[in-house]
MARVEXNU-590863 format. One record per residue: z, y, x of N, C-alpha, C in turn. Coordinates in pm, whole numbers, padded with zeros to 5 digits, always signed. Atoms other than C-alpha are relative to their C-alpha. Example, Ala and Ser with C-alpha at 12.3 -4.5 7.8 and 13.67 -1.06 7.14 Angstrom:
BEGIN
+00000-00119+00089+00780-00450+01230+00000+00120+00090/-00006-00119-00082+00714-00106+01367+00073+00109-00077/
END
This chain:
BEGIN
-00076-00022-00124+02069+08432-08293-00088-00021+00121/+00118+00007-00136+01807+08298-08038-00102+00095-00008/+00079-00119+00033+01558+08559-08188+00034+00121+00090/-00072-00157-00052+01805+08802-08066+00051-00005+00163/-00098-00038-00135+01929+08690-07749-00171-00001+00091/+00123-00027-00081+01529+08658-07659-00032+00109+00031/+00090-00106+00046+01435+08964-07781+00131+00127+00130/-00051-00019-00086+01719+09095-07553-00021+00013+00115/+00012+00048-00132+01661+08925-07241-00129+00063+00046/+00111-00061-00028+01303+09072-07289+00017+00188+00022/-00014-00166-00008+01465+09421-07347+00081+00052+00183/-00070-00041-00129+01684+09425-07000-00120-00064+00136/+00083-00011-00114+01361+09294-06797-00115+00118-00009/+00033-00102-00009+01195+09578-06929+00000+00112+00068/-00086-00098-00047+01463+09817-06848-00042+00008+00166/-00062+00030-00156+01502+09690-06499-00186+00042+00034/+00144-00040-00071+01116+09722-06456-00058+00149+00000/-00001-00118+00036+01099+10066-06578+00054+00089+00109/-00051-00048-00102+01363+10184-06364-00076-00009+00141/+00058+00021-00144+01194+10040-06030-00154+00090-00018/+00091-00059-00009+00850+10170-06107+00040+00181+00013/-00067-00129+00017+01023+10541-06215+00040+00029+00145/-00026-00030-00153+01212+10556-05852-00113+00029+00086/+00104+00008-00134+00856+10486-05640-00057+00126-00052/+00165-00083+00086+00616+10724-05930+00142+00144+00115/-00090-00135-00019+00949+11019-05861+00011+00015+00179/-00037-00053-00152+00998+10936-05472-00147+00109+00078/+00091-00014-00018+00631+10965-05421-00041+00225-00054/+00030-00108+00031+00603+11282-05644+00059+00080+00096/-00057-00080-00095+00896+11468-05473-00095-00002+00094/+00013+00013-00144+00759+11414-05101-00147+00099-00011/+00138-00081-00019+00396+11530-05199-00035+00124-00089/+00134-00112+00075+00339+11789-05503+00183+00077+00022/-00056-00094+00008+00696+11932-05465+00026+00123+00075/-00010-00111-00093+00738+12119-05156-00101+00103+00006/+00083-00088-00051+00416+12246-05164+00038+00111-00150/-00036-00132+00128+00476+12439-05560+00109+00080+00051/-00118-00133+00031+00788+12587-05456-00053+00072+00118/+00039-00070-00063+00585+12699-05162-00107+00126-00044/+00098-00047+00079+00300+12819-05378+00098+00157-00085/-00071-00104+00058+00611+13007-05571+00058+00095+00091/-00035-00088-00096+00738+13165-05264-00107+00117+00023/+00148-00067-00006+00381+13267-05179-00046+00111-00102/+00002-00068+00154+00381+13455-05546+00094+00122-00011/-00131-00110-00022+00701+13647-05483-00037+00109+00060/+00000-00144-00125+00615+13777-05163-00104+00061-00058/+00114-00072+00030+00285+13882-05294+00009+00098-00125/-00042-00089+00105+00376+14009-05638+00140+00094-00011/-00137-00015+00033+00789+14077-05646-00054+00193+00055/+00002-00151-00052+00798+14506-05646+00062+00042+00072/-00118-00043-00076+01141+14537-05472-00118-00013+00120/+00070+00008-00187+00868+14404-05126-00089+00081-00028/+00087-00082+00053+00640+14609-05266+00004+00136+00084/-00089-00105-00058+00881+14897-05208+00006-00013+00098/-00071+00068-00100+00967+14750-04904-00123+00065+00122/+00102-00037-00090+00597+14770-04755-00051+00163+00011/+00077-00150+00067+00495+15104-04901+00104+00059+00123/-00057-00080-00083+00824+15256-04741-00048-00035+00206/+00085+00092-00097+00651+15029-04403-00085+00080+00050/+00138-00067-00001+00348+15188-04450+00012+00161+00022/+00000-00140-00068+00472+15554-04431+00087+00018+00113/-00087+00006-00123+00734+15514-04156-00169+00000+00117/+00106-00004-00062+00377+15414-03972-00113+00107+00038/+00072-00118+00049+00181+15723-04100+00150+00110+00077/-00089-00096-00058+00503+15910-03959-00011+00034+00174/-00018-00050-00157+00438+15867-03593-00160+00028+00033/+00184-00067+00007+00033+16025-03658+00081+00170+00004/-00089-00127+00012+00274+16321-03779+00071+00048+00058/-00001-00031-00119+00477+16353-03510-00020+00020+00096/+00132-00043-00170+00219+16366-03245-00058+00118-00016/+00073-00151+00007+00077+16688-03364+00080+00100+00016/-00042-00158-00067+00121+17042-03213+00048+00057-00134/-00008-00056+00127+00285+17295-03466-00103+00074-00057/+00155-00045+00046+00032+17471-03654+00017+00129+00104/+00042-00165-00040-00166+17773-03486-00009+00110-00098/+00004-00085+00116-00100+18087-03617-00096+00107+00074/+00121-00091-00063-00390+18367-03635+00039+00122-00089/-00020-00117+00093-00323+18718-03776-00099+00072+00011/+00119-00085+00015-00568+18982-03831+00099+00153-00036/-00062-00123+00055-00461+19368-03887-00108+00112-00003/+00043-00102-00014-00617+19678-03952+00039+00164+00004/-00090-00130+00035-00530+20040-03836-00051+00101-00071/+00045-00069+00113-00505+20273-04110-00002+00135+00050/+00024-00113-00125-00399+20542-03847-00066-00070+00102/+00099+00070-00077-00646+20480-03598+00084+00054+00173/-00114-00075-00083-00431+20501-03251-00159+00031+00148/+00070-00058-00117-00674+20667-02966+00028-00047+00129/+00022-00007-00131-00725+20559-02643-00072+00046+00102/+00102-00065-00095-00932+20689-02294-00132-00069-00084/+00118+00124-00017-01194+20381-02433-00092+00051-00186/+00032+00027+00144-01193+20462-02798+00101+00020-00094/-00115+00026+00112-01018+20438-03127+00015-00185-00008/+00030+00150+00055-00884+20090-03204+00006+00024-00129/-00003+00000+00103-00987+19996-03517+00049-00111-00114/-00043+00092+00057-00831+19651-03610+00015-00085+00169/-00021+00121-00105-00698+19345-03388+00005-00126-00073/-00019+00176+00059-00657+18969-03395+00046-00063+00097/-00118+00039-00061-00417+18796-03286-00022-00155-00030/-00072+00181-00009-00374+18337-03220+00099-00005+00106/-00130+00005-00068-00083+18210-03093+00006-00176-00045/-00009+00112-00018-00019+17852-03021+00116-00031+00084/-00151-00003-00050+00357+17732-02966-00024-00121+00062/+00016+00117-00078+00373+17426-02718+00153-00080+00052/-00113+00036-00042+00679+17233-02711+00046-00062+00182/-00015-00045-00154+00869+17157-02357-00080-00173+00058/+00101+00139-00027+00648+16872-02186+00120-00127-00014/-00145+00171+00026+00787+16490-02327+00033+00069-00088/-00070-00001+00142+00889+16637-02640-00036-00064-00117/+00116+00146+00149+00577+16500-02873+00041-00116+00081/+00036+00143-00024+00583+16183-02680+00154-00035-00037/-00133+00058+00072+00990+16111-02750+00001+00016-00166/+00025+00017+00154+00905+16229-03112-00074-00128-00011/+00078+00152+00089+00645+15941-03157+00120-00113+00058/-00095+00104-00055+00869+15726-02946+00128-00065-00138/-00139+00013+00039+01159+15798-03153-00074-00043-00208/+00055+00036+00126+00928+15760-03484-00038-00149-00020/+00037+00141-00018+00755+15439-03329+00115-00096-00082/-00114+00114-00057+01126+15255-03313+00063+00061-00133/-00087-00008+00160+01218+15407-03695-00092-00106-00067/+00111+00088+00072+00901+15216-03822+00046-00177+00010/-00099+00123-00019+01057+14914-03653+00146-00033-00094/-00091+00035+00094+01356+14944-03840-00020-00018-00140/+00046+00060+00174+01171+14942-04203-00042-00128+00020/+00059+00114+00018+00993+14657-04057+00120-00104-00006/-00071+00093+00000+01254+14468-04001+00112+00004-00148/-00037+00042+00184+01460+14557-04377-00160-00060-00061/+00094+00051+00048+01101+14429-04493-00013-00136+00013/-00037+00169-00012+01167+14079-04343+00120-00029-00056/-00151+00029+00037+01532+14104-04418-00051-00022-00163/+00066-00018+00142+01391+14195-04815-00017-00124-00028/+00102+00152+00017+01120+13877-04782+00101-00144+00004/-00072+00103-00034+01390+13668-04660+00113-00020-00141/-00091-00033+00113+01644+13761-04955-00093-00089-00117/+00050+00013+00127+01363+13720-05208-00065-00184-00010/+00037+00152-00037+01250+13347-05069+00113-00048-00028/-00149+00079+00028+01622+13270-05103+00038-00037-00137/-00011-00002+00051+01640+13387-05423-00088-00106-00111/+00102+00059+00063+01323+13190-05554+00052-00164+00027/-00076+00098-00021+01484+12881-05381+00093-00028-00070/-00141+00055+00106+01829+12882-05536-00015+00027-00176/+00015+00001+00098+01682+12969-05852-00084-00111-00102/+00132+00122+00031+01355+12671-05823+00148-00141+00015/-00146+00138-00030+01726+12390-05708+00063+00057-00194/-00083-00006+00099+01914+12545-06004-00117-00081-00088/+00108+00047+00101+01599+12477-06237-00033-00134-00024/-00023+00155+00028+01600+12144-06113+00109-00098-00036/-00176+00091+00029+01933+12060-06146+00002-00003-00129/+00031-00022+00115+01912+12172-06510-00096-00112-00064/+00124+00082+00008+01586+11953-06571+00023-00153+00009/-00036+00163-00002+01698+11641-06424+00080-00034-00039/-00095+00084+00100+02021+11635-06612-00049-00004-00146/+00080+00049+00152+01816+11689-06909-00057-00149-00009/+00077+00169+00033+01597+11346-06827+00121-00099+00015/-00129+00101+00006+01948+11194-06772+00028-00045-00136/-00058+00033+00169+02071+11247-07124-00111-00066-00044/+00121+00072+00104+01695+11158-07271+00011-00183+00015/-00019+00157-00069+01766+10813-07056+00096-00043-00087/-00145+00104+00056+02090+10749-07186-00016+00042-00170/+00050+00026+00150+02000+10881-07552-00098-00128-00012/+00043+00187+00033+01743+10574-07547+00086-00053-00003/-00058+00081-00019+01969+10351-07384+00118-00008-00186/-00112-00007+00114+02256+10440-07702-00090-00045-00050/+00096-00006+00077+01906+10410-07944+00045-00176-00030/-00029+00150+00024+01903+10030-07827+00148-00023-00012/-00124+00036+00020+02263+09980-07809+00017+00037-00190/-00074+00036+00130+02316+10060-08167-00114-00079-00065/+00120+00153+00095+01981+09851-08298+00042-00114+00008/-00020+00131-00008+02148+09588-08120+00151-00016-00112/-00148-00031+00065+02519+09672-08274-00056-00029-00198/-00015+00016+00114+02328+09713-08629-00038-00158-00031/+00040+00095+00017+02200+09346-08590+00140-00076+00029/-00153+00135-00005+02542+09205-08482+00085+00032-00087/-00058-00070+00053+02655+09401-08757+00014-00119-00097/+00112+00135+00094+02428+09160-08963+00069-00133+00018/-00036+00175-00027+02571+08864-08796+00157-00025+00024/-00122-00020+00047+02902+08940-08843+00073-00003+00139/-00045-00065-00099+02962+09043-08440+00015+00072+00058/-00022-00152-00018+03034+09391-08419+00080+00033-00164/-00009-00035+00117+03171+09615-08700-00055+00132-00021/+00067-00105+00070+03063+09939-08852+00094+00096+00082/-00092-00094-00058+03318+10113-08635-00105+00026+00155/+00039-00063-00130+03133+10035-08318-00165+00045-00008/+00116-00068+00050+02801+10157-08486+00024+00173-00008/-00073-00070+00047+03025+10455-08578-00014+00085+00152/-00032-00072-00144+03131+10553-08192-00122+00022+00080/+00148-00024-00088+02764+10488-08056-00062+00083-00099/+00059-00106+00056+02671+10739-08334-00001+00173+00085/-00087-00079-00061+02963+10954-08200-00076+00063+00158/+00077-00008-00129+02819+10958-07850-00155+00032+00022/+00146-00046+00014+02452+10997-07946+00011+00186-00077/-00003-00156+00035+02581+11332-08111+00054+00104+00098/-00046-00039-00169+02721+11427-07793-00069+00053+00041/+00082-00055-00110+02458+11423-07586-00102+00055-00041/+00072-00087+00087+02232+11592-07842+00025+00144+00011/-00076-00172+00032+02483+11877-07827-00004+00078+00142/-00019-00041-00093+02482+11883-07464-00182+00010+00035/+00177-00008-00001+02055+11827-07479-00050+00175-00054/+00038-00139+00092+02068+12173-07703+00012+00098+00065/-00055-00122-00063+02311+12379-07460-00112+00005+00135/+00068+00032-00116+02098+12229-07143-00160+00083-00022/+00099-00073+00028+01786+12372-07357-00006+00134+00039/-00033-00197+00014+01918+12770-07361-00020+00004+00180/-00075-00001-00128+02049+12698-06983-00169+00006+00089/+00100-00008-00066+01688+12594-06894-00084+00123-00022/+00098-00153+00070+01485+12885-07073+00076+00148+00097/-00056-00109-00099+01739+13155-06884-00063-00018+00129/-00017+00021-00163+01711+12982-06531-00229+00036-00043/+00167-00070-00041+01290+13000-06607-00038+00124-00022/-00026-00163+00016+01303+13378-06724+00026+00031+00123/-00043-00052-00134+01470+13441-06414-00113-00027+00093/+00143+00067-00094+01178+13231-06203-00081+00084+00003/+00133-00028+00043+00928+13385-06381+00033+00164+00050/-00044-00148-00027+01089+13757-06326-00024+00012+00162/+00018-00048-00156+01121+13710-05927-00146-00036+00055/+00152+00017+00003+00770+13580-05950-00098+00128-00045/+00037-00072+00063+00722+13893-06130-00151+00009-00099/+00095+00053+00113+00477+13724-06435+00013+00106-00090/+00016-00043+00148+00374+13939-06721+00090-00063-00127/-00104+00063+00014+00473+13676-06892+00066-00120+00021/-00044+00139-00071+00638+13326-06955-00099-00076+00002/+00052+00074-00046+00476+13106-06748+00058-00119+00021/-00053+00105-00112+00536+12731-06717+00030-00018+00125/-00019-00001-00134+00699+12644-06422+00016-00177+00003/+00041+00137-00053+00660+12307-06246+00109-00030+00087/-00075+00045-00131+00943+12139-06039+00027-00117-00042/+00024+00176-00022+00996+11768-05970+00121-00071-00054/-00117+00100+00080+01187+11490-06133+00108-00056+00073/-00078+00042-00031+01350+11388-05896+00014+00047+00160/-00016-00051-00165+01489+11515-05509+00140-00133+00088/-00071+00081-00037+01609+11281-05264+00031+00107+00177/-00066-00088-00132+01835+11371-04937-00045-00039+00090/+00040+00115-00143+01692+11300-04611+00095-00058+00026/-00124+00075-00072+01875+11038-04417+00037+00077+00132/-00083-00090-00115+01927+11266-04119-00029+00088-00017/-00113-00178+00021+02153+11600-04118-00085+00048+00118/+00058-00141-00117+01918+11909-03929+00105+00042+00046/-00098-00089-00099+02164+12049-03653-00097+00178-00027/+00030-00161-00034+02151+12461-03626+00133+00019+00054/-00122-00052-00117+02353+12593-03384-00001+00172-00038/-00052-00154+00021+02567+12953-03449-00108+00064+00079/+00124-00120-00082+02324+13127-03177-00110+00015-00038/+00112-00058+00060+02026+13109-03383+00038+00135-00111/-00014-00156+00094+02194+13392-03598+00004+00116+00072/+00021-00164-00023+02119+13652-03324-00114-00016+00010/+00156-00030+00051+01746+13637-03424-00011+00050-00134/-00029-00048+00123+01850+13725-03741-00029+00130-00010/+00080-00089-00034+01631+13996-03872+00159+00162-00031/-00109-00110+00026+02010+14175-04007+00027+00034+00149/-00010-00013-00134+02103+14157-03656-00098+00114+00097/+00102+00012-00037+01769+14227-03546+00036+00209+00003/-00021-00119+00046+01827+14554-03713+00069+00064+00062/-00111-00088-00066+02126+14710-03613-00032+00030+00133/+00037-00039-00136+02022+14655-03231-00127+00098-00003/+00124-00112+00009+01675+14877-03370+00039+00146+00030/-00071-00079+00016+01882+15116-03479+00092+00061+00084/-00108-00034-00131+02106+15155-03182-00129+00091+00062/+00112-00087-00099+01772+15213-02980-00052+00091-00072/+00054-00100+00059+01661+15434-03244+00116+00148+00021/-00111-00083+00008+01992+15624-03191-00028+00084+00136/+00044-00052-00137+01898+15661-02817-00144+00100-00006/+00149-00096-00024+01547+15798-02895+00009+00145-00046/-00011-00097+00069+01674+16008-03139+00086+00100+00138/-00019-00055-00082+01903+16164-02830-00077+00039+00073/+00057-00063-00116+01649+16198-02577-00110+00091-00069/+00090-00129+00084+01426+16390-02845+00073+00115-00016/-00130-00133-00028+01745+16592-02880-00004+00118+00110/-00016-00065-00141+01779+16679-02502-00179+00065+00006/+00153-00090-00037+01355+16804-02492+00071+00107-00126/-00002-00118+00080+01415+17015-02811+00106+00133+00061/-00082-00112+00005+01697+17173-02668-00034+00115+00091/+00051-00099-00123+01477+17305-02372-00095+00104-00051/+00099-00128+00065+01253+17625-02425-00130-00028-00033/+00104+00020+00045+00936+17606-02582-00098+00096+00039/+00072-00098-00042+00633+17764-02476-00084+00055-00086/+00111-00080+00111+00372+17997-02651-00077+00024+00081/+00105-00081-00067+00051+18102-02554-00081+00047-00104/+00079-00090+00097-00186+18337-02750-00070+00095+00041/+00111-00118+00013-00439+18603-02769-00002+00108-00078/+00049-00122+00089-00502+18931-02887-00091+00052+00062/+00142-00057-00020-00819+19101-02941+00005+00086-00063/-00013-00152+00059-00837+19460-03028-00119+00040-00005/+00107-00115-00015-01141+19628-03149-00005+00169-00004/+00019-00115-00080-01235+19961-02983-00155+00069-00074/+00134-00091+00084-01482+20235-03153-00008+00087+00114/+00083-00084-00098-01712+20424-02893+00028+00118-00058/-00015-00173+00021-01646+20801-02876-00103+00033+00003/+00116-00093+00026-01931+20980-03004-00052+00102+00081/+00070-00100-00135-02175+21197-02765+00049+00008+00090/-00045+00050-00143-01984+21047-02464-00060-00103+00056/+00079+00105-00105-02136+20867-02220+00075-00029+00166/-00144+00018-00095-01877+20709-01964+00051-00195-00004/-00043+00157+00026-01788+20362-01838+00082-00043-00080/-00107+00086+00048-01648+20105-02060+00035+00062-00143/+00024-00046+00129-01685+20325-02348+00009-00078-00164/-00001+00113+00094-01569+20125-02661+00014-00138+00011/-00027+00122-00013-01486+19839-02495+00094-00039-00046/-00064+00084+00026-01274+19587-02657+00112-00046+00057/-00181+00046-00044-00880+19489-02592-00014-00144+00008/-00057+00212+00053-00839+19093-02505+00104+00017+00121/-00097+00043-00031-00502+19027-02404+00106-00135-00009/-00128+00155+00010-00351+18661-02321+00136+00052+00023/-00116-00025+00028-00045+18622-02381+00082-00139+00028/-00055+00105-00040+00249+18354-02279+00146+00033-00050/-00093-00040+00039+00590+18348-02442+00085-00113-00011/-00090+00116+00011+00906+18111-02426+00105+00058-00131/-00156+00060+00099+01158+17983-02689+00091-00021+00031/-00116+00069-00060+01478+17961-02549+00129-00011-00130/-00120+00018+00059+01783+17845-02779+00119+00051+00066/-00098-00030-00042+02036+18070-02658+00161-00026-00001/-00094-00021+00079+02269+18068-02916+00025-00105-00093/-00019+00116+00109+02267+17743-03113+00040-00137+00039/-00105+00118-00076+02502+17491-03056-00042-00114-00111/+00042+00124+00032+02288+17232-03299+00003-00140+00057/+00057+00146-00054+02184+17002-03040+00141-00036+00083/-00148+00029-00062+02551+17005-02889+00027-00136-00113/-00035+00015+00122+02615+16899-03239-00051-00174-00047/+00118+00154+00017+02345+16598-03282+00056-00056+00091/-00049+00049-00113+02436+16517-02906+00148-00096-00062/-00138+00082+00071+02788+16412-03099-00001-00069-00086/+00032+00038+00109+02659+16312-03412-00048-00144+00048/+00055+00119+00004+02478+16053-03217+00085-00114+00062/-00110+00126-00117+02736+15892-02971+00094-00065-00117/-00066+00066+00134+02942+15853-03326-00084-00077-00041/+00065+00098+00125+02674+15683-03489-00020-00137+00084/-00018+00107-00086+02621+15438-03140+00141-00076-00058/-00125+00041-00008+02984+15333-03226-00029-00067-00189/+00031+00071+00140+02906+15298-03629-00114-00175+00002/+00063+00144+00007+02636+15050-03526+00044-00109+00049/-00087+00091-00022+02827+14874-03330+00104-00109-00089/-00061+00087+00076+03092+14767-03530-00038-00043-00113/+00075+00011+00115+02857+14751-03835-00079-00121+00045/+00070+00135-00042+02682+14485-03654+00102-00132+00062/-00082+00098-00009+02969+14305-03516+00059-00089-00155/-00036+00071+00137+03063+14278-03935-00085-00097-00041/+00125+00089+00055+02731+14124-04006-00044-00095+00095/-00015+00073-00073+02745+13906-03720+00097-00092-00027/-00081+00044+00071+03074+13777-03851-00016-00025-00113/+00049+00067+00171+02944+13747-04225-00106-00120+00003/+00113+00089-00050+02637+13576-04074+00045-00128+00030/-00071+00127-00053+02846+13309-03912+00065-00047-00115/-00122+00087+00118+03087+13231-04192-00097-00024-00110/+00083+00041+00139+02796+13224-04427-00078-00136+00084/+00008+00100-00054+02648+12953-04182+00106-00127+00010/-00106+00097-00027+02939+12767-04107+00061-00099-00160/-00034+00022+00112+03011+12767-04497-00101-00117-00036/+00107+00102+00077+02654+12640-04609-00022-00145+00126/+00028+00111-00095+02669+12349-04301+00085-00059-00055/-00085+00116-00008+02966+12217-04427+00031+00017-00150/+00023+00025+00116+02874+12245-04828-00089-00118+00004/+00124+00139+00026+02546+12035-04712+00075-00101-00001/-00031+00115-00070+02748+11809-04536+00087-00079-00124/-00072+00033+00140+02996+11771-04862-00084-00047-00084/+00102+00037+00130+02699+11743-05090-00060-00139+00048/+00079+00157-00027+02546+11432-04881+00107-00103-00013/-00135+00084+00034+02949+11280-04907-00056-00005-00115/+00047+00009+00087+02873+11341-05240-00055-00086-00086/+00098+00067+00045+02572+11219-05302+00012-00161+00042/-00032+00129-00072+02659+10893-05101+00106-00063-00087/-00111+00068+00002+02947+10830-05272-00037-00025-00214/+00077+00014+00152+02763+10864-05650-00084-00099-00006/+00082+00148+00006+02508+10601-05561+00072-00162-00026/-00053+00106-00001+02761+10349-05453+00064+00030-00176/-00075-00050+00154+02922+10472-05779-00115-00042-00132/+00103+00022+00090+02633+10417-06011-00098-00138+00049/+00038+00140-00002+02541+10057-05844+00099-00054-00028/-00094+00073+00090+02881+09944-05899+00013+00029-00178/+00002+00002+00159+02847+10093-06282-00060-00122-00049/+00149+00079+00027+02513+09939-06310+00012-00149+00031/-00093+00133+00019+02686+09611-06200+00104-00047-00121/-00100+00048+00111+02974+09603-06429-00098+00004-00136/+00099+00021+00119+02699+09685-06741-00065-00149+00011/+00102+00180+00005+02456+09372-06629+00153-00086-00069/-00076+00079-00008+02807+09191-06575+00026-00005-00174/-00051-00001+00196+02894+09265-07010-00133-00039-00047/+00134+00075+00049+02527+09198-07086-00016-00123+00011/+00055+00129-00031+02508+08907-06917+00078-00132-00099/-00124+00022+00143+02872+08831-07140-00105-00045-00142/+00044-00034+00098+02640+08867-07428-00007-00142-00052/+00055+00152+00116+02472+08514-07491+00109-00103+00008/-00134+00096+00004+02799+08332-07450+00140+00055-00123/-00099-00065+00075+03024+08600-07647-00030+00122-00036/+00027-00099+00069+03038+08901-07870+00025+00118+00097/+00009-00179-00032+02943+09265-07715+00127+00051-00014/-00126-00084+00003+03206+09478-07634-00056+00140+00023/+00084-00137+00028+03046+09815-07775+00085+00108+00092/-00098-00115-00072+03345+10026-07624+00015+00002+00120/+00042+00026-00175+03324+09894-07246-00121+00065+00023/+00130-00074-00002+02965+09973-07275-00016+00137-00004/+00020-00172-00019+03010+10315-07390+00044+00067+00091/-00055-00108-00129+03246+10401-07104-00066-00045+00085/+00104+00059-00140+03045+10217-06840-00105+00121-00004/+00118-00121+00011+02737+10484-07040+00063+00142+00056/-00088-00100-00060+03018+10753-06979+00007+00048+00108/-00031-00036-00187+03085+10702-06582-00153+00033-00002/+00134+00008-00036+02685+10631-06583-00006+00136+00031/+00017-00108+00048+02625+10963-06701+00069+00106+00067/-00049-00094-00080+02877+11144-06503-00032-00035+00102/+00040+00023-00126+02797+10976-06220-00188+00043+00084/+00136-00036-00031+02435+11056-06237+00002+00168+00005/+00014-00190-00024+02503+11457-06292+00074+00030+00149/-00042+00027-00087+02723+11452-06028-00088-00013+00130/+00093+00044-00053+02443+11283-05844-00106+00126+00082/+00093-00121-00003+02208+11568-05928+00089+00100+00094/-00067-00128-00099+02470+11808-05845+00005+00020+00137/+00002+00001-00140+02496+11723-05518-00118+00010+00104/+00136-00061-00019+02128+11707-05481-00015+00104+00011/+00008-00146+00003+02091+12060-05608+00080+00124+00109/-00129-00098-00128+02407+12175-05353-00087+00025+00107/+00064+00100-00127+02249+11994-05047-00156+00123-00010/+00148-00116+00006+01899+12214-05134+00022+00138+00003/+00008-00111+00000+02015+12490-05216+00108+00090+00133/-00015-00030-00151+02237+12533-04871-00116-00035+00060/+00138+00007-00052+01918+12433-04758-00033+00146+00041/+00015-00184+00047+01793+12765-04852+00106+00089+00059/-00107-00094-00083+02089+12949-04706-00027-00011+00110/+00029+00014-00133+01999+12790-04377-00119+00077+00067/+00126-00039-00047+01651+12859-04374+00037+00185+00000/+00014-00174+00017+01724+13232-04462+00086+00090+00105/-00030+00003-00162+01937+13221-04143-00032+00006+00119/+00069+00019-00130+01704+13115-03921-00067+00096+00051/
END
């Protein structure tokens, strides 16, 4: 019996020392190697993920589009030859040639690039919107991963902890203070959390598949995230008005002005276009005549307008566009309104998750009290295996719980930032 209550007393200053070192090794880790990996994984996304890929490429020709709009239409050059040869005082002509160069109405190229410039702007900005999505996604997927992870080292904790609890149970078994029943229930409970260690296995392997996919890896790659995440002690303020920097936002107002450019490119096209050109006629000398100018050559400039008499297109666009001013509008007032309620939502999930989390600690020091308090029971009177197990019970919920609220708290995190 003294064997045992030593060998005890040595096992709960263990415990207790274990725990304290574990808190400093995990606070320490978090603060320094975690932020920077999931930055490292962000960094990976943007660089590899194809959807941004897409994103830039379409970027990249919107850019190449306003080189293409700055240029004249092509020059056209004809050539002919007459097969009847038509006579003039000078000569026969015997072929011509003809360029012609169409010149739109002055300010027409420059509102084309204009109006191309301020489309390029709008890919750029779905290209941040994209980046911003796909950082979100890598976030709430690197929190889930941890949430997963650290309730795994929960159970491994409290599987020990049962380990000793029934070594001690089979020794008071021995000494005729316990019975085979409460060996029985701490079996019961060790098959438990085995079962829930197995499902937590599948749960983790999905959530890193997924990681590894928006990372876009060949293949599976370990992934690295931290044992443990703690909440700051003070709540970041964001105020609703940082969501009109918002690159959705950002957008729609592009798009408005792109709506305008696209009109005033409208109003030049609809004006006449000019032409200018040349023809050159060759002239065959009349034989045994001798007489000024004899075989001289035809060059005739030439100047010619485009007028749209008859085409009520740009009437047409002219309408097309004042409708679409009105589509952006209220299309941006929606996403202005989604924007907010998705803010307002994730401010006051954090704020729940730090209740939460606050209210699980006190919760898991009073556990962690009532346990000492039955241990301490021990060298005076017989173990009470079934207190213990529910005390392991709350523990255990109280610690996922814990996590959970951790994982909430981060991953509105992430909603915020993708706000800003």
């Amino acid at each position: 019996m003294e064997r045992s209550m030593i060998w005890f007393e040595n096992f709960m200053k263990l415990q207790s020392g274990i725990r304290k070192n574990l808190f400093f090794i995990l606070f320490f880790f978090s603060f320094f190697s975690n932020g920077q990996t999931l930055q490292e994984y962000i960094k990976e996304a943007n660089e590899n993920n194809p959807e941004l890929k897409a994103y830039q490429n379409a970027f990249d020709v919107s850019l190449e589009k306003v080189n293409e709009t700055g240029s004249l239409p092509n020059t056209k050059i004809a050539t002919g030859y007459f097969i009847s040869e038509p006579e003039t005082r000078t000569g026969a002509q015997k072929a011509k040639f003809t360029a012609q160069q169409d010149i739109p109405w002055f300010g027409t190229i420059k509102a084309r690039k204009e109006t191309a410039s301020t489309e390029s702007e709008v890919y750029k900005n779905k290209l941040e919107i994209a980046r911003r999505k796909i950082t979100l996604q890598v976030e709430q997927t690197y929190y889930k991963l941890y949430e997963l992870k650290a309730a795994q080292n929960v159970l491994s904790e409290q599987d020990k902890l049962l380990d000793t609890y029934t070594e001690i149970a089979l020794k008071e078994v021995e000494n005729n203070r316990a019975s085979a029943v409460d060996v029985l229930k701490l079996n019961i409970a060790k098959n438990n959390l085995q079962n829930q260690k197995e499902i937590l296995k599948g749960e983790i392997l999905t959530t890193e598949t997924a990681l590894n996919q928006l990372l876009h890896r060949d293949g599976f790659d370990p992934l690295v995230v931290p044992d443990n995440l703690f909440i700051p002690e003070e709540e970041p303020t964001m105020m609703l008005d940082e969501i009109i920097y918002h690159p959705e936002l950002i957008t729609y107002d592009t798009l408005n002005d792109l709506i305008e450019k696209k009109e005033k490119t409208n109003a030049k096209e609809a004006l006449p276009s000019i032409g200018v050109g040349l023809d050159y006629v060759i002239v065959q000398e009349r034989p045994n005549i001798s007489f000024s100018d004899n075989g001289k050559d035809i060059i005739m400039p030439m100047v010619s307008l485009s007028i749209p008499l008859f085409s009520k297109k740009y009437k047409s666009r002219s309408k097309q566009y004042e409708l679409q001013k009105e589509e952006m509008f209220q299309k941006r007032e929606a996403s202005q309104n989604n924007l907010e309620n998705l803010m307002e939502e994730a401010i006051n999930n954090r704020i729940t998750a730090r209740i939460n989390y606050n209210t699980q600690q006190k919760n898991i020091e009073q556990a962690k009290q009532a346990e000492k308090i039955l241990l301490s029971g021990y060298q005076t009177a017989q173990l009470n295996f079934e207190d213990i197990l529910d005390i392991q019970q709350m523990l255990l919920a109280f610690e996922n719980k814990k996590i959970e609220a951790i994982a909430m708290y981060f991953k509105q995190t992430a909603v915020l930032n993708y706000l800003r």
